[in-house]
N, C-alpha and C positions, 0 to 999 in steps of 0.2 A: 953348036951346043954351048951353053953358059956355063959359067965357072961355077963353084963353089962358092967365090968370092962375090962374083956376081949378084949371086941369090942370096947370099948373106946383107950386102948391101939396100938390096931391094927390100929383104924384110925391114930392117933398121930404118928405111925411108918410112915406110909403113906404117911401124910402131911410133914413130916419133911422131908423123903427121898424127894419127888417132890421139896421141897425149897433147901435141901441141892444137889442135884445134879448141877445145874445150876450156884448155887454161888462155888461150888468147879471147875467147867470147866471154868468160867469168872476166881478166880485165877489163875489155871494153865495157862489158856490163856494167861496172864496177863505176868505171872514169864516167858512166853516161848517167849512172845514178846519181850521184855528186855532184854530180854540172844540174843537173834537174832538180834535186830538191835546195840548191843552191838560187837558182835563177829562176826555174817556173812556180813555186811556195809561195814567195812573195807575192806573186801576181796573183793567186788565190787557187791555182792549178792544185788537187790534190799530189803530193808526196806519192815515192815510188819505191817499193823493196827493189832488191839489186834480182830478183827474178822477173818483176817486170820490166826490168830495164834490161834483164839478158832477152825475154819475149819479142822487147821494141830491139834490141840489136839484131836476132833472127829473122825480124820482118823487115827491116829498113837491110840487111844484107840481101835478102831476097829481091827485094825493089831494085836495088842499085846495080848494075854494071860496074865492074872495073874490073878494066883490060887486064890481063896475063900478064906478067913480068915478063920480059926475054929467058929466053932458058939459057940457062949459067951451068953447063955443064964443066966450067972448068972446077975447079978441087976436089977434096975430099970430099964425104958425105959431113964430116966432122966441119969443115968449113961452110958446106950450105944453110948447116943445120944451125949453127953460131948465127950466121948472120938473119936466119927468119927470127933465134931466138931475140935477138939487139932490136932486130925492125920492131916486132911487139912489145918488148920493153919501152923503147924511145917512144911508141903511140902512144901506149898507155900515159908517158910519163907527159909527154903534151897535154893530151886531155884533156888528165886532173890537174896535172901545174899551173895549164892554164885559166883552169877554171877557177883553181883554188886562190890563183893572185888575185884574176878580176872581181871572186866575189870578196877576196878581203880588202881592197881597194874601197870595191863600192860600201862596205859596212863599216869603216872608218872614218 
């Protein structure tokens, strides 16, 4: 039989995923939009709202595969949760960073 604590933990998994999914596809969306009307505008490609760039991140995540992480059940739930929130910050901040140098690079 499961603890109390148990099931407390399980929801919190829960909740956090449901909050953390959304806000990690609004950044991606975000860094995908900026890299796009950074780089394909130029070429004559029309420009993208950051909803059709969350559309192309739902369908390029559909398309692609990538493997499961190992399961890390060592810590907290406070520790697992920290470090998916870092991984999504650090994409996002690639991304855009990176994109944001190259395109100021190239317009210099």
């Amino acid at each position: 039989m499961k603890s109390t604590e148990d099931n407390a933990a399980g929801c919190a998994i829960g909740i956090a995923t449901v909050l953390m999914i959304p806000i990690a596809s609004a950044l991606y969306a975000l860094a995908l939009r900026l890299n796009w009307n950074w780089f394909m505008v130029p070429l004559g490609v029309p420009a993208i709202t950051t909803l059709h760039a969350y559309g192309l991140v739902f369908v390029a995540s559909a398309l692609v595969h990538a493997p499961a992480p190992a399961k890390d059940e060592d810590g907290t739930f406070a520790t697992r949760f920290l470090k998916v929130v870092v991984l999504v910050v650090v994409r996002f901040a690639v991304l855009a960073g990176m994109g944001w140098g190259i395109h100021a690079w190239m317009v210099s």
